[in-house]
C-alpha positions as CSV (number, residue, x, y, z in Angstrom):
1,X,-112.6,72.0,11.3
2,X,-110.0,70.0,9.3
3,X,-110.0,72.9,6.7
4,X,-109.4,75.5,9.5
5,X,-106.6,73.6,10.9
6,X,-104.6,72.6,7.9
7,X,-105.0,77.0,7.0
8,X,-103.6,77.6,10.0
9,X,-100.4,75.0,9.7
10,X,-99.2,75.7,6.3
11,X,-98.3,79.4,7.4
12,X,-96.2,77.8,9.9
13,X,-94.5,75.0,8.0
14,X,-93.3,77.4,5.3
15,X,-91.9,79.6,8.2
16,X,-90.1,76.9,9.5
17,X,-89.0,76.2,5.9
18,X,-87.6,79.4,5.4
19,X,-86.3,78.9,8.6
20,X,-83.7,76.2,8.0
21,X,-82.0,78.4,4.8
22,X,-79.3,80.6,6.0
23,X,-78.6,84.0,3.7
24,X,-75.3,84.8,2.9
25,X,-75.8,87.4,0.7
26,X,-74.6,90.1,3.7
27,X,-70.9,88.1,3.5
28,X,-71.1,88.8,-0.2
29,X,-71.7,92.4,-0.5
30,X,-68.6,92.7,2.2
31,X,-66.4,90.3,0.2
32,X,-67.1,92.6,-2.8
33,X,-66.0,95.5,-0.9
34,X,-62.6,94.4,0.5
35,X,-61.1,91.6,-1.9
36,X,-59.1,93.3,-4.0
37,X,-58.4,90.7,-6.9
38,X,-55.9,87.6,-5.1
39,X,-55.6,90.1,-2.0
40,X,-57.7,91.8,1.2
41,X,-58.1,95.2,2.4
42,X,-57.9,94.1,5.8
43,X,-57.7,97.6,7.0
44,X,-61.2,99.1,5.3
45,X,-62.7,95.0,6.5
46,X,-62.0,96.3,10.0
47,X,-64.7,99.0,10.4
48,X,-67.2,97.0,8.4
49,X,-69.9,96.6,11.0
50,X,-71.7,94.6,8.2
51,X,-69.1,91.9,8.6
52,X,-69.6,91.5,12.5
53,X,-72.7,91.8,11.6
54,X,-72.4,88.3,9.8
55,X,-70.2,86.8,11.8
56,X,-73.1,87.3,14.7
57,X,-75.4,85.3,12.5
58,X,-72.9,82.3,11.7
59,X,-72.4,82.5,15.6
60,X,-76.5,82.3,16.0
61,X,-77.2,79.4,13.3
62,X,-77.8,76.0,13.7
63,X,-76.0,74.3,10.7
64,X,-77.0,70.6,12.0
65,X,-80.7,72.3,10.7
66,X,-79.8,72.5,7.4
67,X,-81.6,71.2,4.5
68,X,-78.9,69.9,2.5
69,X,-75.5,68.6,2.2
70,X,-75.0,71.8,0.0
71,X,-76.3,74.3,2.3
72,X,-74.1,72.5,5.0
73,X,-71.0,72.5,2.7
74,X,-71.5,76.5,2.0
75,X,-72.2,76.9,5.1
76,X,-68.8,75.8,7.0
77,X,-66.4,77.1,3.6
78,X,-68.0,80.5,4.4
79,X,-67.8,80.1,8.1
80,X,-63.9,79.2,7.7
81,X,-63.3,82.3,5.6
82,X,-65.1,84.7,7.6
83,X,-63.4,83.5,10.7
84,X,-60.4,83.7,9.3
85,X,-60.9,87.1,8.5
86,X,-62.2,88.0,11.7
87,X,-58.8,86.3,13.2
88,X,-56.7,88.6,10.9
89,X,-58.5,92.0,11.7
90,X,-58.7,91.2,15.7
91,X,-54.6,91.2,15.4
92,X,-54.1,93.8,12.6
93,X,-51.7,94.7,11.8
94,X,-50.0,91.4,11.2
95,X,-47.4,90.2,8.7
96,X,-48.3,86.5,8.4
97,X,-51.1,84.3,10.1
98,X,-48.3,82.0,11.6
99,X,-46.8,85.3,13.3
100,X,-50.3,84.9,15.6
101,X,-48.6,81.4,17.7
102,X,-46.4,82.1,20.5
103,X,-43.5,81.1,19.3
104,X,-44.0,81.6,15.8
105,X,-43.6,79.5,12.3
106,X,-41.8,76.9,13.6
107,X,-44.8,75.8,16.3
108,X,-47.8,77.0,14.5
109,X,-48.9,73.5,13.2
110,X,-47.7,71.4,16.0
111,X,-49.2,73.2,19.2
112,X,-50.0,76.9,19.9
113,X,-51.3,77.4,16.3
114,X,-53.7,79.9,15.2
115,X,-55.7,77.0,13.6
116,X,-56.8,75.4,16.6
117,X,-57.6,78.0,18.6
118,X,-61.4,77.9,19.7
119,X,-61.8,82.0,19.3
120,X,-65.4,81.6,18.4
121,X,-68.7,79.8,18.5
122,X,-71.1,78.6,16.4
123,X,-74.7,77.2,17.7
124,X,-73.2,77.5,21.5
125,X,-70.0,75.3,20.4
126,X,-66.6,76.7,20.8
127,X,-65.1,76.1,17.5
128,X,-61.5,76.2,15.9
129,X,-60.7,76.6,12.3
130,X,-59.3,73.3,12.1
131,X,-62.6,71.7,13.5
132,X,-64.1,73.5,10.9
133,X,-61.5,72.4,8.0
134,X,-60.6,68.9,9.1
135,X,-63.2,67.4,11.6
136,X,-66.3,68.9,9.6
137,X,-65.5,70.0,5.8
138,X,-63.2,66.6,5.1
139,X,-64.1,64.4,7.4
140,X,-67.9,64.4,7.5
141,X,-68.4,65.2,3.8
142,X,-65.3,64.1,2.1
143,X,-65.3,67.2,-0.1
144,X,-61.7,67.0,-1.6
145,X,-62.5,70.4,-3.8
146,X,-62.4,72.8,-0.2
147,X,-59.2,72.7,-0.2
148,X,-59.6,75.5,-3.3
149,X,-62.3,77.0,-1.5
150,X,-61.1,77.7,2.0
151,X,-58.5,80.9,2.4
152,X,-55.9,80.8,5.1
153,X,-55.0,84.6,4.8
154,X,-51.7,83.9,3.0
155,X,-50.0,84.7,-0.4
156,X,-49.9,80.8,-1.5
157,X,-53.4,80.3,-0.2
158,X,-56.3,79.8,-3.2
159,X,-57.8,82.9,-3.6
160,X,-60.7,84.5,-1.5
161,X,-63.1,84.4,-3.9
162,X,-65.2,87.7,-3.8
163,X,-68.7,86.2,-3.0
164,X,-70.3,84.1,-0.3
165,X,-70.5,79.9,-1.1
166,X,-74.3,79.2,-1.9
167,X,-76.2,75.7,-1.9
168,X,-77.6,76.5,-5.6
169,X,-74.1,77.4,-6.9
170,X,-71.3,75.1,-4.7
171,X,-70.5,72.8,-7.5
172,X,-70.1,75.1,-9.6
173,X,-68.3,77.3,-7.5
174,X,-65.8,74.3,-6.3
175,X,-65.4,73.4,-9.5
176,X,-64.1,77.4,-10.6
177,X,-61.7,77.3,-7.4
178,X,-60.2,74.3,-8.5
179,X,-59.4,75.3,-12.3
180,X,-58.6,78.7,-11.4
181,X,-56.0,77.4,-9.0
182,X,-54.4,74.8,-11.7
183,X,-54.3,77.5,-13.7
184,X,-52.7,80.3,-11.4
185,X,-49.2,79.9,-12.8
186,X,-47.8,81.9,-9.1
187,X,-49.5,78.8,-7.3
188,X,-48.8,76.0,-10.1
189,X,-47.4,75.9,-13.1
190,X,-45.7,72.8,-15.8
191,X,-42.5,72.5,-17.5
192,X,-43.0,70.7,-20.4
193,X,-39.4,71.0,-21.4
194,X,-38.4,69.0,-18.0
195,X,-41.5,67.2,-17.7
196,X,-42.0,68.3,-14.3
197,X,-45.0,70.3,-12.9
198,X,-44.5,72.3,-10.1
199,X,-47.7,72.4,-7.8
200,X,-49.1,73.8,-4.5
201,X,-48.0,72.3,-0.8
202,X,-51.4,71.7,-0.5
203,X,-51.7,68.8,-2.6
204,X,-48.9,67.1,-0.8
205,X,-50.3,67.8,2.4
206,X,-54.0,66.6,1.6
207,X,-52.6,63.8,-0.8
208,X,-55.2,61.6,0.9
209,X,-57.9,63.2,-0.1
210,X,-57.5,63.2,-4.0
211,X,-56.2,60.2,-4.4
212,X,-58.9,58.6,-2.4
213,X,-61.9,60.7,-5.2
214,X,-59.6,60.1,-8.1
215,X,-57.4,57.2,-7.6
216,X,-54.1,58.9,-7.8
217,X,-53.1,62.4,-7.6
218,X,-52.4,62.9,-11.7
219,X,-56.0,61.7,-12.4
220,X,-57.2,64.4,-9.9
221,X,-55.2,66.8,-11.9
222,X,-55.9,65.8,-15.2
223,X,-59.8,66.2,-14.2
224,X,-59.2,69.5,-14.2
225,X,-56.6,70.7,-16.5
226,X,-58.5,71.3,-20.1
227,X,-55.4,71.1,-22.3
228,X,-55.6,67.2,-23.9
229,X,-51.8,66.2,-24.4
230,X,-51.4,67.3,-20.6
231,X,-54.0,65.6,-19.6
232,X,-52.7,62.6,-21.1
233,X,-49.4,63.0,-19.9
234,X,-50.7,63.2,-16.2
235,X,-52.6,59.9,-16.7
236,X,-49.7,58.0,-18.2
237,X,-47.7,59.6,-15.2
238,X,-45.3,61.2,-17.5
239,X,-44.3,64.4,-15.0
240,X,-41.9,64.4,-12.4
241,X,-44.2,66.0,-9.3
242,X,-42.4,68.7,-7.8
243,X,-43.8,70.8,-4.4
244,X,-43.3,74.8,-4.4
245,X,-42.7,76.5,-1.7
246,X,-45.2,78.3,0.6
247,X,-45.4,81.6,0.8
248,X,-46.9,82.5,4.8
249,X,-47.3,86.4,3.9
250,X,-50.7,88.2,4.5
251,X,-52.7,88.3,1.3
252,X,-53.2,91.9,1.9
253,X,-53.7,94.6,-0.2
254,X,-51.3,97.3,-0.4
């Protein structure tokens, strides 16, 4: 009877197994078909019925089920992306994501801002990008490298990359995002001549979060810059930090 039983659970336990994995490969074969290099075809993304597809399954899932802090973490980057997405194609044609508060630019990050509307749900919660971004990604798993990962439809923004965020790859994945930005001389770039390096908004606005992993923001840097006297020269604090501009344009392709 023992033997009967135990035959009839394991069937069930590797169901529920499977169960608690979420497949992102559909989100991958639609990223490959609209990201066009550092852009989106945001027109051919609107009549992909494989992407509300997706987004109906990110809207069924139970992340809190999860296995792993990995699965989580790929979970919400990909839900944040998709969303995103979805935000930009529900109000196409658009020029910039801040055009989408009421009164523009100016109030888009203080009160009627596309960022905290709750325009969809996930599990039966009404959920914002910001909830997604701030409450969940940094302050739950303190995950400084999302800031590379996550895609706020805009020209300055790290670039979409062209496939989903996956539990087996995420470090490896962060890790790419992160160099690839450093390296993305429109997004960042160093004067050696000046000794000043000219860097993304983003890492004066999230300040707090790599200098809290790294101690300051230079040893953030220099953990991922490969060239050695740089490296060295961003330890010893030798660049005068400098903040570019951000540009709010669409990342669209043309």
């Amino acid at each position: 009877m023992k033997r009967l039983t135990l035959m009839f659970l394991l069937p069930l336990m590797t169901e529920s197994s499977t169960a608690q994995s979420f497949d992102h490969s559909l989100y991958t074969a639609v990223l490959k078909r609209h990201v066009k290099g550092d852009k989106v075809d945001y027109k051919s993304l609107k009549s992909d019925k494989d992407f509300q597809t997706y987004l109906d399954l990110l809207s069924k899932a139970n992340p809190d089920a999860l296995p792993t802090r990995e699965e989580k973490i790929a979970f919400w980057i990909n839900a944040y992306n998709a969303f995103t997405l979805k935000l930009i194609i529900d109000n196409y044609p658009v020029k910039s994501i801040t055009d989408l508060s009421a009164l523009g630019k100016l109030t888009a990050f203080i009160g009627d801002s596309p960022w905290k509307r709750e325009f969809f749900s996930i599990n039966g919660k009404k959920m914002s990008l910001d909830k997604i971004e701030h409450e969940i990604l940094r302050e739950t798993f303190k995950e400084e490298r999302i800031h590379f990962a996550v895609n706020c439809a805009s020209s300055s923004c790290p670039v979409l990359r062209p496939e989903a965020y996956t539990a087996e790859t995420l470090n490896r994945q962060l890790d790419e995002q992160t160099k690839q930005f450093l390296k993305d001389t429109l997004r960042n770039r160093i004067d050696l001549k000046s000794k000043t390096i000219y860097i993304s908004k983003i890492f004066d606005w999230y300040q707090g979060d790599f200098t809290k992993s790294a101690g300051s923001l230079e040893a953030f840097l220099a953990n991922y810059i490969d060239n050695e006297d740089i490296k060295r020269m961003l330890l010893n604090k030798e660049f005068k930090i400098e903040y570019m501009d951000y540009d709010w344009r669409l990342n669209e392709a043309k």
